[in-house]
PyMOL CGO cylinders between C-alpha atoms (Angstrom):
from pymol import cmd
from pymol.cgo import CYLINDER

trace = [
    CYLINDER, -141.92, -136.81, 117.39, -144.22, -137.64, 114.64, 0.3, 1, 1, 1, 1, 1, 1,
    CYLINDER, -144.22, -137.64, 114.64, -145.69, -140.29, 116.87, 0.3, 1, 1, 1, 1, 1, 1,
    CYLINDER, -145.69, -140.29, 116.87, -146.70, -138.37, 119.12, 0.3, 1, 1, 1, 1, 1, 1,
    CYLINDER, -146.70, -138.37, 119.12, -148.09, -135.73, 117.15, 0.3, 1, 1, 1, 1, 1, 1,
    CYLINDER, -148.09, -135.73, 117.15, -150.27, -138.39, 115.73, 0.3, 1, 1, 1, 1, 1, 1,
    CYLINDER, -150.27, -138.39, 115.73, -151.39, -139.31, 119.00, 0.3, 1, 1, 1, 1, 1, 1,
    CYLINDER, -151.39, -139.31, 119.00, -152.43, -135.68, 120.02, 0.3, 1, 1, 1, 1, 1, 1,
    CYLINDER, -152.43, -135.68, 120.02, -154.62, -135.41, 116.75, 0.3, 1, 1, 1, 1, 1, 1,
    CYLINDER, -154.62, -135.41, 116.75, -155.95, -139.01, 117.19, 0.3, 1, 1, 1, 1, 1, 1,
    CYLINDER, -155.95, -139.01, 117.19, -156.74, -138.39, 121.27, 0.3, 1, 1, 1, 1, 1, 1,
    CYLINDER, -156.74, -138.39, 121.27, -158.37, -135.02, 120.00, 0.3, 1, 1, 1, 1, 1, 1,
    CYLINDER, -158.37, -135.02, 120.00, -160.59, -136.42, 117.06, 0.3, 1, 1, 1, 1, 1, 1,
    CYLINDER, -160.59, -136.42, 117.06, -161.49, -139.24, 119.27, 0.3, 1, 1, 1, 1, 1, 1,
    CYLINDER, -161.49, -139.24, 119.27, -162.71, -136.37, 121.97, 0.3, 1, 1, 1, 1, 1, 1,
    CYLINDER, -162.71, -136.37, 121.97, -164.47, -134.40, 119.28, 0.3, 1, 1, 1, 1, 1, 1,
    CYLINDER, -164.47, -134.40, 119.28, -166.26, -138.01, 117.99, 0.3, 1, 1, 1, 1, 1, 1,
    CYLINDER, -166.26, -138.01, 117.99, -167.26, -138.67, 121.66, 0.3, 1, 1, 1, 1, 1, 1,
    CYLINDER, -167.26, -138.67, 121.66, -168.61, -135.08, 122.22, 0.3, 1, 1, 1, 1, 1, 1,
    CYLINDER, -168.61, -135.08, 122.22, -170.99, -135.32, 118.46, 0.3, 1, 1, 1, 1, 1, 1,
    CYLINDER, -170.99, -135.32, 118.46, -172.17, -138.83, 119.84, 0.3, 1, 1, 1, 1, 1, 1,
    CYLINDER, -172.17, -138.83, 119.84, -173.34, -137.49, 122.88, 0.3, 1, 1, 1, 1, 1, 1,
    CYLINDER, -173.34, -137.49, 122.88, -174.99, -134.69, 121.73, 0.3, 1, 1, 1, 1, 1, 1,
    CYLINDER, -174.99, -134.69, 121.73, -176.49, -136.80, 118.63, 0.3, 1, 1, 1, 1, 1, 1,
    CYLINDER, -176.49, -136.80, 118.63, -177.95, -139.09, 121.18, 0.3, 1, 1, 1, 1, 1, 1,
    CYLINDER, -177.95, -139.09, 121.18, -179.21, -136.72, 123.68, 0.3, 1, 1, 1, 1, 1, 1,
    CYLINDER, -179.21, -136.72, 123.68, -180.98, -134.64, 120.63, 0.3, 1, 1, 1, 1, 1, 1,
    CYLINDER, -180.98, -134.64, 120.63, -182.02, -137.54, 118.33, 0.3, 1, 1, 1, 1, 1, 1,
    CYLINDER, -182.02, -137.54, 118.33, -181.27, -141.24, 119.28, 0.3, 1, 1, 1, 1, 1, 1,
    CYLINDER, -181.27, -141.24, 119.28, -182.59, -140.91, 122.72, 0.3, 1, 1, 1, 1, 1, 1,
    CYLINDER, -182.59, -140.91, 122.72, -185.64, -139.93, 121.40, 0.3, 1, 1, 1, 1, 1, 1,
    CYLINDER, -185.64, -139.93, 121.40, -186.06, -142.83, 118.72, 0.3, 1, 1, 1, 1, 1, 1,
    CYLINDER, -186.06, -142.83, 118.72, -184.50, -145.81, 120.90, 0.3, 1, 1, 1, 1, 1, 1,
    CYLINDER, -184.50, -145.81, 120.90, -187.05, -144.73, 124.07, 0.3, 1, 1, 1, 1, 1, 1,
    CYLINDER, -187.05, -144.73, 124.07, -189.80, -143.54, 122.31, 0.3, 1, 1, 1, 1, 1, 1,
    CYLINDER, -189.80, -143.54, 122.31, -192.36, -144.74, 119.53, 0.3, 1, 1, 1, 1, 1, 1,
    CYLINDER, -192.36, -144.74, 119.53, -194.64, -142.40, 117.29, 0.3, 1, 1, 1, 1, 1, 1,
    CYLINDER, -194.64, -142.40, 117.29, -198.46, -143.55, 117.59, 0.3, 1, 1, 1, 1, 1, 1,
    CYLINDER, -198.46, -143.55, 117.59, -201.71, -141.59, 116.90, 0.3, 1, 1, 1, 1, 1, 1,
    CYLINDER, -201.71, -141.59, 116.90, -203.07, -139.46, 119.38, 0.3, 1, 1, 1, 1, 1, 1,
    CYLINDER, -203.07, -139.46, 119.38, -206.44, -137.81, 118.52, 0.3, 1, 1, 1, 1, 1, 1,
    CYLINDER, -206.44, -137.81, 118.52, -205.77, -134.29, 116.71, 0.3, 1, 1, 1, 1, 1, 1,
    CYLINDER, -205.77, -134.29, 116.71, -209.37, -132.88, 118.36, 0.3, 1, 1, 1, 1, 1, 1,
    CYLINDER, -209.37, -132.88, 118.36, -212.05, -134.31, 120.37, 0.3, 1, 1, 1, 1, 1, 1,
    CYLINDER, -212.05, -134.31, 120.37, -213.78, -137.35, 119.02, 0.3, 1, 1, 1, 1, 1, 1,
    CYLINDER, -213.78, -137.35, 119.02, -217.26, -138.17, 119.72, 0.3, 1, 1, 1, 1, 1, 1,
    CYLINDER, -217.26, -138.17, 119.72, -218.40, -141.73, 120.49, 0.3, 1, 1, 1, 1, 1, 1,
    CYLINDER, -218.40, -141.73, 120.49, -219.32, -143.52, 117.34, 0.3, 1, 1, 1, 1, 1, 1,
    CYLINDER, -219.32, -143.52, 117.34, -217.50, -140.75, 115.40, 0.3, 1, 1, 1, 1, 1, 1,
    CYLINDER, -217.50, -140.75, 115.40, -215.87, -142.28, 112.26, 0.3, 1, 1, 1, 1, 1, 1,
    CYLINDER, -215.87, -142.28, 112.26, -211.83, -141.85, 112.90, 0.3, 1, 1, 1, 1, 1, 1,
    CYLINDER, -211.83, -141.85, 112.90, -210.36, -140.77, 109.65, 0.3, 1, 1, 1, 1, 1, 1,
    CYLINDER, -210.36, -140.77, 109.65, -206.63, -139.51, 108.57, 0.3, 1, 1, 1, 1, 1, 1,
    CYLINDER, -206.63, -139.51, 108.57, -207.25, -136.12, 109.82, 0.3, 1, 1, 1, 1, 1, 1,
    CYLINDER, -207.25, -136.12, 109.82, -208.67, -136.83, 113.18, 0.3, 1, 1, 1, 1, 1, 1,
    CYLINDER, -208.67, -136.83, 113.18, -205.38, -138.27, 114.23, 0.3, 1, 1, 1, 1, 1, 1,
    CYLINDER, -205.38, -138.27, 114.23, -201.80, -137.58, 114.23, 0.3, 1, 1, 1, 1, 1, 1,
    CYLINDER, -201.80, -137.58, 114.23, -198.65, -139.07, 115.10, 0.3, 1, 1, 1, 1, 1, 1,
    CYLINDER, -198.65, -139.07, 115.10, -195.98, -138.31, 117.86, 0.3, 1, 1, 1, 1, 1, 1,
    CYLINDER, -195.98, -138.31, 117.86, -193.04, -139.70, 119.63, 0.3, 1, 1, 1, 1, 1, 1,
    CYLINDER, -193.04, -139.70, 119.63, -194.37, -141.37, 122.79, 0.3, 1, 1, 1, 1, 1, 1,
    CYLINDER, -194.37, -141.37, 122.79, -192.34, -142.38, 125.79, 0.3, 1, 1, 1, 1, 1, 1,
    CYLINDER, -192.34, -142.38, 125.79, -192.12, -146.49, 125.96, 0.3, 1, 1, 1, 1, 1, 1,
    CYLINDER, -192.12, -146.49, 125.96, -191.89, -146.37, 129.62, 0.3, 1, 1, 1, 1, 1, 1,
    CYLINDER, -191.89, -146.37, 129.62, -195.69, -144.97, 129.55, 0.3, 1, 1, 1, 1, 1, 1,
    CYLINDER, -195.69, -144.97, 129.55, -197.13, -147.26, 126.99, 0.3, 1, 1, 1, 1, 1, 1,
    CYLINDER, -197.13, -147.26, 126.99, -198.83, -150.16, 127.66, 0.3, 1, 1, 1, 1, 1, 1,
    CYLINDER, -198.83, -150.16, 127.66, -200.18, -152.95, 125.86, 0.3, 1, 1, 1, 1, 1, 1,
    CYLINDER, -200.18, -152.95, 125.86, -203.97, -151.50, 125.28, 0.3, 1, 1, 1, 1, 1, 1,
    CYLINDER, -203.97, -151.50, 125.28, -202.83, -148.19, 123.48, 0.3, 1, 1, 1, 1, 1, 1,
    CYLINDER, -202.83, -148.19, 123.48, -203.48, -148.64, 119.53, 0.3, 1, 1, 1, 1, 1, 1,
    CYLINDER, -203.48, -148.64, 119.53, -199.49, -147.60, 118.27, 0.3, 1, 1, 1, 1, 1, 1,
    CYLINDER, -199.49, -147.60, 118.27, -200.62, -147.65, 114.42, 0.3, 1, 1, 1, 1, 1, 1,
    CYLINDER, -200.62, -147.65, 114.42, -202.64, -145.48, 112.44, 0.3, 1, 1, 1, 1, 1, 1,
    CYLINDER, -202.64, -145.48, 112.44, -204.13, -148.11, 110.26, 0.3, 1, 1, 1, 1, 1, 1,
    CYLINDER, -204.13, -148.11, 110.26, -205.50, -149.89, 113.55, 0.3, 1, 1, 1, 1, 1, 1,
    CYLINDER, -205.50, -149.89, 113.55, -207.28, -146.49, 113.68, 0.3, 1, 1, 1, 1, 1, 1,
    CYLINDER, -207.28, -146.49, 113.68, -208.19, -144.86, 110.87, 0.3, 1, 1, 1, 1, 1, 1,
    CYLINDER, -208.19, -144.86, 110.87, -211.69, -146.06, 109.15, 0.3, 1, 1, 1, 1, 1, 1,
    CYLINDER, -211.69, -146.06, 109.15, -212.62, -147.71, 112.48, 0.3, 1, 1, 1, 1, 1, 1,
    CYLINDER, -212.62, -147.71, 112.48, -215.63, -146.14, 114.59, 0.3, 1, 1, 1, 1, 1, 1,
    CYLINDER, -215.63, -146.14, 114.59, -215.22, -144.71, 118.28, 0.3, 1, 1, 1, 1, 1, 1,
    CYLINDER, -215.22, -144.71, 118.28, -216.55, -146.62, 120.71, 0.3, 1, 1, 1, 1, 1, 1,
    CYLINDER, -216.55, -146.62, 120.71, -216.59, -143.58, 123.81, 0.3, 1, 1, 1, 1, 1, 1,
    CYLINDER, -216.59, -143.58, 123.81, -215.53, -140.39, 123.72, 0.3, 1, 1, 1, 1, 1, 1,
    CYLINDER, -215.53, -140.39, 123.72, -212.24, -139.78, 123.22, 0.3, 1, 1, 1, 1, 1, 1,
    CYLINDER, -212.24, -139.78, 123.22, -210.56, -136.13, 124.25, 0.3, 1, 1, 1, 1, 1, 1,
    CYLINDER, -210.56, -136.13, 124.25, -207.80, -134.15, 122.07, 0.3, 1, 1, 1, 1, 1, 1,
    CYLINDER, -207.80, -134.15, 122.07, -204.39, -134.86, 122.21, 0.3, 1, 1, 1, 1, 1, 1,
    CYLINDER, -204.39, -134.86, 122.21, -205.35, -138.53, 124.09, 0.3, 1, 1, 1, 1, 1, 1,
    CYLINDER, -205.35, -138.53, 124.09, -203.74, -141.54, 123.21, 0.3, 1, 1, 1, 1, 1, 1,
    CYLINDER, -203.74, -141.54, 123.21, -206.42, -143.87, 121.87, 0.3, 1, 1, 1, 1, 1, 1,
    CYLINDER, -206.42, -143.87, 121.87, -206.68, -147.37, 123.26, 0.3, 1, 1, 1, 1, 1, 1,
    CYLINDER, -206.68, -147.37, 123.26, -207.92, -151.06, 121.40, 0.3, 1, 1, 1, 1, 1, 1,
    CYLINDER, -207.92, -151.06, 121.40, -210.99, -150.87, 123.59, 0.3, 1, 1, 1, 1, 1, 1,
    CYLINDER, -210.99, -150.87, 123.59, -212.14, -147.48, 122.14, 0.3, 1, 1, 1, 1, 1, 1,
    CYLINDER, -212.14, -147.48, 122.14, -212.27, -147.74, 118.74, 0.3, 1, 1, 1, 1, 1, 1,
    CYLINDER, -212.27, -147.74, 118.74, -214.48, -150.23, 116.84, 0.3, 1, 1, 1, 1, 1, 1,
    CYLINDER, -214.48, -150.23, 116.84, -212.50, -153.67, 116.45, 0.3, 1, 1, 1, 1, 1, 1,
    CYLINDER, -212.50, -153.67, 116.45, -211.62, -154.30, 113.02, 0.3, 1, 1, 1, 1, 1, 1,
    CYLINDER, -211.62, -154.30, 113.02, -213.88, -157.33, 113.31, 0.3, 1, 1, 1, 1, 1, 1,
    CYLINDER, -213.88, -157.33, 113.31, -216.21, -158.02, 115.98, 0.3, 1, 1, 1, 1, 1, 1,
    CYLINDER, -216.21, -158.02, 115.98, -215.43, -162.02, 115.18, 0.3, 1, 1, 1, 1, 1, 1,
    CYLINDER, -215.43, -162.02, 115.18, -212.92, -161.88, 117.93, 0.3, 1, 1, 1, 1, 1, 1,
    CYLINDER, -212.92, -161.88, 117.93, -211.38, -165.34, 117.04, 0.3, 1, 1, 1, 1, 1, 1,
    CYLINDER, -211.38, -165.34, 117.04, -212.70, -165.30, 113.92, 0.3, 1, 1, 1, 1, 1, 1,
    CYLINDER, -212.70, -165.30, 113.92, -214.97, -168.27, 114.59, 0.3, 1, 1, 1, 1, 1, 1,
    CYLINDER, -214.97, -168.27, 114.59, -218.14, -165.97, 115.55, 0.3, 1, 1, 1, 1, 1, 1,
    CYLINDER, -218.14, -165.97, 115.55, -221.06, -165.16, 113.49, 0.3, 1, 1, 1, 1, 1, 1,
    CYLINDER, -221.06, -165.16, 113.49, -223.57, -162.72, 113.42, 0.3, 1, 1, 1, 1, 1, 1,
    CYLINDER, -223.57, -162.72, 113.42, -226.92, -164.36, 114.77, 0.3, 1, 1, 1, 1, 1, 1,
    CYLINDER, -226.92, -164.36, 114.77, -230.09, -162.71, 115.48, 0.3, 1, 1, 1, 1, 1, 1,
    CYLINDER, -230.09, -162.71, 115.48, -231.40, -163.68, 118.90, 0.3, 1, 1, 1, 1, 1, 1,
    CYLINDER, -231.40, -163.68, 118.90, -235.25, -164.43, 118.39, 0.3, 1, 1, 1, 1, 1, 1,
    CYLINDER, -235.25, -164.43, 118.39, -237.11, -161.72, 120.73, 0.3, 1, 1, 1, 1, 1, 1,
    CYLINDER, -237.11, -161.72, 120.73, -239.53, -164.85, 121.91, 0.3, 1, 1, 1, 1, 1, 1,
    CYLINDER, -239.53, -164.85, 121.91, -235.95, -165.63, 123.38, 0.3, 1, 1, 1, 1, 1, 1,
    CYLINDER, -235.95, -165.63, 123.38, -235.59, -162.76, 125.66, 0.3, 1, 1, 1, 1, 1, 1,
    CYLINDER, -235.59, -162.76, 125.66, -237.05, -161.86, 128.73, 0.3, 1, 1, 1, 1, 1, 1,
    CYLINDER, -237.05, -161.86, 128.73, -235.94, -158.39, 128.54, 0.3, 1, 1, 1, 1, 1, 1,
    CYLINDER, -235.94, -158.39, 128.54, -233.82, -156.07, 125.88, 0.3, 1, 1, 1, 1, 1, 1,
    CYLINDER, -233.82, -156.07, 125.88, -232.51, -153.34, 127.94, 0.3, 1, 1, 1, 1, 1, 1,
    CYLINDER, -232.51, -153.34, 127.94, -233.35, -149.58, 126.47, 0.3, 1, 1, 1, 1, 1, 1,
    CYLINDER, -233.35, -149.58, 126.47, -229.79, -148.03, 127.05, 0.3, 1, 1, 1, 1, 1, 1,
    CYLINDER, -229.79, -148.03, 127.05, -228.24, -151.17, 125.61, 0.3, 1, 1, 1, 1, 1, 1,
    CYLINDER, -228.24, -151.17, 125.61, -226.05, -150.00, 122.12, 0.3, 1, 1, 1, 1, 1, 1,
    CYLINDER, -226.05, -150.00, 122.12, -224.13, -151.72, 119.65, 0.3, 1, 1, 1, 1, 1, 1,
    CYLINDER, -224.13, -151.72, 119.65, -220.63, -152.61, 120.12, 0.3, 1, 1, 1, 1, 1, 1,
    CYLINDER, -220.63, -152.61, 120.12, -221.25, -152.71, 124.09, 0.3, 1, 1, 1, 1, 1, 1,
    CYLINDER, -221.25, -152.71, 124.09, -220.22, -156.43, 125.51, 0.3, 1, 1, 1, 1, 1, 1,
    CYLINDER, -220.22, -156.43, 125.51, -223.29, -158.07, 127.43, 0.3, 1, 1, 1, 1, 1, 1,
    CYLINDER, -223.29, -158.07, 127.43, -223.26, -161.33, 129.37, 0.3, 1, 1, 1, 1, 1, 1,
    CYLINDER, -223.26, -161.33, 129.37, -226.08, -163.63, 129.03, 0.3, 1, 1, 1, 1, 1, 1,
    CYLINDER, -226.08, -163.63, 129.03, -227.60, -165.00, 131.78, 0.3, 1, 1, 1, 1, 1, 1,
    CYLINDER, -227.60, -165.00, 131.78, -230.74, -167.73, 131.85, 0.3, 1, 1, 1, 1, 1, 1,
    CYLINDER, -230.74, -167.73, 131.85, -233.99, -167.27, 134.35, 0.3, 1, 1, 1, 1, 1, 1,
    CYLINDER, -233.99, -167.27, 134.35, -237.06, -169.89, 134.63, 0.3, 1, 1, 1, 1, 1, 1,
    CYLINDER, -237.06, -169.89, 134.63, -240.21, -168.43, 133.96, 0.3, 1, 1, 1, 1, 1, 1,
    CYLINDER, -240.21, -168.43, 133.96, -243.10, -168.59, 136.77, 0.3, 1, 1, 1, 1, 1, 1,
    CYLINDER, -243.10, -168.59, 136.77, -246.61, -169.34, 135.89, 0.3, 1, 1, 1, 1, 1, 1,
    CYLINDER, -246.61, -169.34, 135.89, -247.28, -165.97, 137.04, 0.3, 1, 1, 1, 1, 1, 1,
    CYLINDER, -247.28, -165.97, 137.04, -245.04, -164.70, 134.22, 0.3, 1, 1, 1, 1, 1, 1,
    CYLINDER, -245.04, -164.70, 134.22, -242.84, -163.67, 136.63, 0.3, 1, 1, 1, 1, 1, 1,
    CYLINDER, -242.84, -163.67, 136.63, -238.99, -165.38, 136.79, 0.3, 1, 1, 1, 1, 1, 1,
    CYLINDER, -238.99, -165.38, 136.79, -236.91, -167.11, 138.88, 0.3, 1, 1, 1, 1, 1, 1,
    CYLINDER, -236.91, -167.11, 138.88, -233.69, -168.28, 138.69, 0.3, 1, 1, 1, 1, 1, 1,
    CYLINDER, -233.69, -168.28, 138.69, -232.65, -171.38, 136.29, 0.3, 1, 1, 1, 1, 1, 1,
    CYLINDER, -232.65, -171.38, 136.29, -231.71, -174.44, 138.69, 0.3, 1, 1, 1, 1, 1, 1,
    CYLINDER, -231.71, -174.44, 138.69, -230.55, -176.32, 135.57, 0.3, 1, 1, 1, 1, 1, 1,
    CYLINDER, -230.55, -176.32, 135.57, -227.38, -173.73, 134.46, 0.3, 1, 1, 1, 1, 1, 1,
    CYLINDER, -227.38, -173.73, 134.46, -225.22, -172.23, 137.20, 0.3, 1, 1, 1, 1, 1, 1,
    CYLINDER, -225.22, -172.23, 137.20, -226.88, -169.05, 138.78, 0.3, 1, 1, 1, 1, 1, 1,
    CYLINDER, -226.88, -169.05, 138.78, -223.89, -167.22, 139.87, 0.3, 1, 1, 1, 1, 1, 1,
    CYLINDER, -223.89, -167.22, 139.87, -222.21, -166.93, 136.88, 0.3, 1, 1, 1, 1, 1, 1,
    CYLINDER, -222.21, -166.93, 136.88, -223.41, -166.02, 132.99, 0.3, 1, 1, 1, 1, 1, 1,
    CYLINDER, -223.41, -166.02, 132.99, -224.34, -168.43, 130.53, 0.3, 1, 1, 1, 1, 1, 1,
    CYLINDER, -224.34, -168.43, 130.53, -222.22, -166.67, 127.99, 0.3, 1, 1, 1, 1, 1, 1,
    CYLINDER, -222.22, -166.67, 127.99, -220.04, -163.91, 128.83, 0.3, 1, 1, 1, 1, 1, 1,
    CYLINDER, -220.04, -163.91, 128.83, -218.83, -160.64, 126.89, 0.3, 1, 1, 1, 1, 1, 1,
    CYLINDER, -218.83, -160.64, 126.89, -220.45, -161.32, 123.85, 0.3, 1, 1, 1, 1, 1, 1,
    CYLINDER, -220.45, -161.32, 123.85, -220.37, -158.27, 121.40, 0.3, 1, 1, 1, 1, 1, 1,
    CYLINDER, -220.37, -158.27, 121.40, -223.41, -156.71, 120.48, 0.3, 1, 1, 1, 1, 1, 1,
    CYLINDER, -223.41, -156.71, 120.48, -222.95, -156.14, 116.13, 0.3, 1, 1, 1, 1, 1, 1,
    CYLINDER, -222.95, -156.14, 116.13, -226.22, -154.48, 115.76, 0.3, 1, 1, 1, 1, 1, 1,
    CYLINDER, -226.22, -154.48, 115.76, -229.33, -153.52, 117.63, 0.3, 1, 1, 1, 1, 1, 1,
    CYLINDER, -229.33, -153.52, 117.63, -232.14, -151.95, 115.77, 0.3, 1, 1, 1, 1, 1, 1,
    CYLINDER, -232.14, -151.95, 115.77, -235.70, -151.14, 116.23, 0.3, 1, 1, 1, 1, 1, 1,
    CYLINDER, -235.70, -151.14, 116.23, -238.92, -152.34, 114.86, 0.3, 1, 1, 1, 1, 1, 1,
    CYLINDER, -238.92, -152.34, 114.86, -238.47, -150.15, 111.32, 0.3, 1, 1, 1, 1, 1, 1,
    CYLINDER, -238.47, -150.15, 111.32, -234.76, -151.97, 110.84, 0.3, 1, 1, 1, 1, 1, 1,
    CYLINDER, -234.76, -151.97, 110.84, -232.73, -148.89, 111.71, 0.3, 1, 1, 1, 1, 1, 1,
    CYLINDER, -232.73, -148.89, 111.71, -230.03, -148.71, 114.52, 0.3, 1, 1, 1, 1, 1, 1,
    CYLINDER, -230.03, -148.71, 114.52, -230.82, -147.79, 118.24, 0.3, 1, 1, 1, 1, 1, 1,
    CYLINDER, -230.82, -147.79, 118.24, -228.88, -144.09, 118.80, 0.3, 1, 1, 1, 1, 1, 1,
    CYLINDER, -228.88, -144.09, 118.80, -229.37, -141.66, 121.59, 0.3, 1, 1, 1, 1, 1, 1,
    CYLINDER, -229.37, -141.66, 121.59, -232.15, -138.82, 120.40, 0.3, 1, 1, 1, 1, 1, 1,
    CYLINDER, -232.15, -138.82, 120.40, -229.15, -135.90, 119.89, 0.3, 1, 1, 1, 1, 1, 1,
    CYLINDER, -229.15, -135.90, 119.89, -226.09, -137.66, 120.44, 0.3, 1, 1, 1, 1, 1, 1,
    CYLINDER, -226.09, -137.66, 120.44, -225.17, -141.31, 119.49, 0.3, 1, 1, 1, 1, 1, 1,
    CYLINDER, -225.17, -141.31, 119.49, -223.72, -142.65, 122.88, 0.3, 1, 1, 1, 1, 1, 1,
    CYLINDER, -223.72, -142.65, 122.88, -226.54, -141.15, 124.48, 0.3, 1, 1, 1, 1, 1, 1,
    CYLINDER, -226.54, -141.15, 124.48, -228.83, -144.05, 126.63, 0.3, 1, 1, 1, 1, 1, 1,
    CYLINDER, -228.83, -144.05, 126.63, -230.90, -141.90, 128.49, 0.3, 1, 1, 1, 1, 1, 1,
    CYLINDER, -230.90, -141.90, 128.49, -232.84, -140.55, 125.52, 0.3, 1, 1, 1, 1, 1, 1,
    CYLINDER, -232.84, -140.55, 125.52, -232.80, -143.13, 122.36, 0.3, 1, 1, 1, 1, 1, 1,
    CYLINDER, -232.80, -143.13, 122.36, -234.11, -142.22, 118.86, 0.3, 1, 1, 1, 1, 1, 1,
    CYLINDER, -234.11, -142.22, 118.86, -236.49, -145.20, 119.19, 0.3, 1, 1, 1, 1, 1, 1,
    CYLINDER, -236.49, -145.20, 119.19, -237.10, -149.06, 121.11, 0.3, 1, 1, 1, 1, 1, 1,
    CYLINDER, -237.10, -149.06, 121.11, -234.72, -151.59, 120.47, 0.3, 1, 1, 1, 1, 1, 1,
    CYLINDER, -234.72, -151.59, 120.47, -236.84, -154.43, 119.01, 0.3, 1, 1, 1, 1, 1, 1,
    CYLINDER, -236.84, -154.43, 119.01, -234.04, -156.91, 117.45, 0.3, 1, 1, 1, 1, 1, 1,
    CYLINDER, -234.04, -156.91, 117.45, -230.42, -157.75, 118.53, 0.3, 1, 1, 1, 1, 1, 1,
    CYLINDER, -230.42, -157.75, 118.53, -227.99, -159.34, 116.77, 0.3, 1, 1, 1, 1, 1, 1,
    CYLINDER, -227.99, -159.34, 116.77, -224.55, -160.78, 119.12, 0.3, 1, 1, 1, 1, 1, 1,
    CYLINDER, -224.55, -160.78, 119.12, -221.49, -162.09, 117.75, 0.3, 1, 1, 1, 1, 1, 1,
    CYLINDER, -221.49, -162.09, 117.75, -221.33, -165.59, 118.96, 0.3, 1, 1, 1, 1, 1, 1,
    CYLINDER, -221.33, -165.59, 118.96, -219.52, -169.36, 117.84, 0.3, 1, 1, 1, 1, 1, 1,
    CYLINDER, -219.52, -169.36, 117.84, -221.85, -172.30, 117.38, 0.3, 1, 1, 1, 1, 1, 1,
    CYLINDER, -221.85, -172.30, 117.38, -221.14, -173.42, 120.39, 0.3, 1, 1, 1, 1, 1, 1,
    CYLINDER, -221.14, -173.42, 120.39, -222.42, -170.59, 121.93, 0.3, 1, 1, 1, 1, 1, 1,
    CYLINDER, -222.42, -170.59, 121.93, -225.47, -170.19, 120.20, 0.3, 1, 1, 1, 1, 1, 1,
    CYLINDER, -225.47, -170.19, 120.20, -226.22, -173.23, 120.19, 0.3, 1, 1, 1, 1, 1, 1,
    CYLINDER, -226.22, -173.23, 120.19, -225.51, -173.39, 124.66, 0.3, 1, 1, 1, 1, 1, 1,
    CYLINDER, -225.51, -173.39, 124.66, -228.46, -170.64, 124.03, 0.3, 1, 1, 1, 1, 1, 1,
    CYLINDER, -228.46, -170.64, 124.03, -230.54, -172.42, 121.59, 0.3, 1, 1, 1, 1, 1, 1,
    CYLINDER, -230.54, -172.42, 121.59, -230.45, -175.68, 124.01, 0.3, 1, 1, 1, 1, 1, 1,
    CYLINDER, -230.45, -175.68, 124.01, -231.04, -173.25, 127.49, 0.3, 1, 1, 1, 1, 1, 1,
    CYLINDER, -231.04, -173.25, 127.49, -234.83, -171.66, 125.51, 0.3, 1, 1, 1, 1, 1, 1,
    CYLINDER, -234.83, -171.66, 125.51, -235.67, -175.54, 124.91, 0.3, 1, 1, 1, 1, 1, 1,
    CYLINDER, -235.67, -175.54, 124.91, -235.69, -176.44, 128.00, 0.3, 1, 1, 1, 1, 1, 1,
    CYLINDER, -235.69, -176.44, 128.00, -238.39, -173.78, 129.14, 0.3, 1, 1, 1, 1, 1, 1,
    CYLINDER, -238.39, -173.78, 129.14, -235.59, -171.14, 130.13, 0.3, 1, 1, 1, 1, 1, 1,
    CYLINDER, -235.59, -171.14, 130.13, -235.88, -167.38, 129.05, 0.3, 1, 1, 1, 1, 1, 1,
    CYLINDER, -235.88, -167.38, 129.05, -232.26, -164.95, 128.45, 0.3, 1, 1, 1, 1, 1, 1,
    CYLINDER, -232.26, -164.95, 128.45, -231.45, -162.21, 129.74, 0.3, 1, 1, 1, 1, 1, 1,
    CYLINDER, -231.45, -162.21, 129.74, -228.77, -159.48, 129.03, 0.3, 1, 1, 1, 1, 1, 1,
    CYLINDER, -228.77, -159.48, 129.03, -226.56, -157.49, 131.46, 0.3, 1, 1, 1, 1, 1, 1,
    CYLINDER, -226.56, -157.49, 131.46, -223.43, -155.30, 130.32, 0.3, 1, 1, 1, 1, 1, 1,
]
cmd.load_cgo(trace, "trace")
């Protein structure tokens, strides 16, 4: 008799035990084993906005929508600079925010491309955009042609990070009223400076010796 007395209150804890579990996991556990908190942007962020702690805040985020390219920690965040505009409540991805360092493999350096170098500096171009470099022959008429000596249908050097472009006076290139603006800039862009290995700069150095001109596309 005792036995099965046992058994009743045993059968009915179990029941009770199974019944909290399930309503644990559809109220809490669910949540933390299929989601993961990451920093979505508290308001709207302008490009080249400084991100600080209170531009951002963190919420649970379904893993079935993430993807590799959305930033999941604050610190990969916060003190970095926006690269485009980002809206509020937006997840923020790695391409618009400011890397931490623009040495992507940490074997670039910062190195100022001589303007005797370049055939043209584009107007609209702004820091942090990527550019591909491409060489052209100059004519005799000071017009160009195409290099015959590097391949024409494909870049000399591609997505290399621009890590400053200023103008004449030393001061960066920004749109007149807002900073990602390239229709109207503040001024000219007179001196570039890419983030490049050796090897690269050195492919570039080795293309203006022999009588070729760069140019930049992005």
């Amino acid at each position: 008799m005792k036995r099965n007395w046992f058994l009743r209150i045993l059968g009915v804890v179990l029941i009770l035990v199974f019944i909290g579990y399930v309503v644990l996991y559809e109220t809490k556990l669910h949540g933390y084993f299929t989601s993961t908190k990451i920093p979505l942007a508290k308001g709207d962020i302008e490009a080249h906005q400084v991100i600080t702690a209170n531009d951002v805040y963190m919420k649970a985020y379904p893993n079935d929508l993430l993807t590799d390219e959305v930033v999941t920690k604050a610190q990969n965040v916060v003190g970095t600079r926006a690269t485009t505009f980002i809206s509020k409540n937006a997840t923020i991805s790695k391409a618009q925010v400011e890397p931490k360092s623009l040495r992507k493999e940490g074997k670039e350096h910062f190195f100022s491309i001589p303007s005797s170098w370049l055939a043209d500096l584009p107007g609209s171009l702004r820091r942090l955009d990527n550019v591909d470099i491409w060489v052209i022959k100059p004519k005799s008429n000071n017009a160009y042609q195409t290099g015959t000596e590097f391949p024409s249908t494909k870049p000399l050097i591609s997505n290399a990070y621009v890590a400053f472009i200023k103008n004449a006076q030393n001061l960066e290139v920004m749109g007149l009223t807002k900073a990602n603006d390239r229709l109207n800039a503040q001024s000219s862009p007179a001196k570039i400076e890419l983030s490049l290995t050796n090897e690269q700069y050195a492919k570039m150095k080795k293309a203006v010796e022999n009588g070729y001109l760069l140019s930049l596309s992005y």
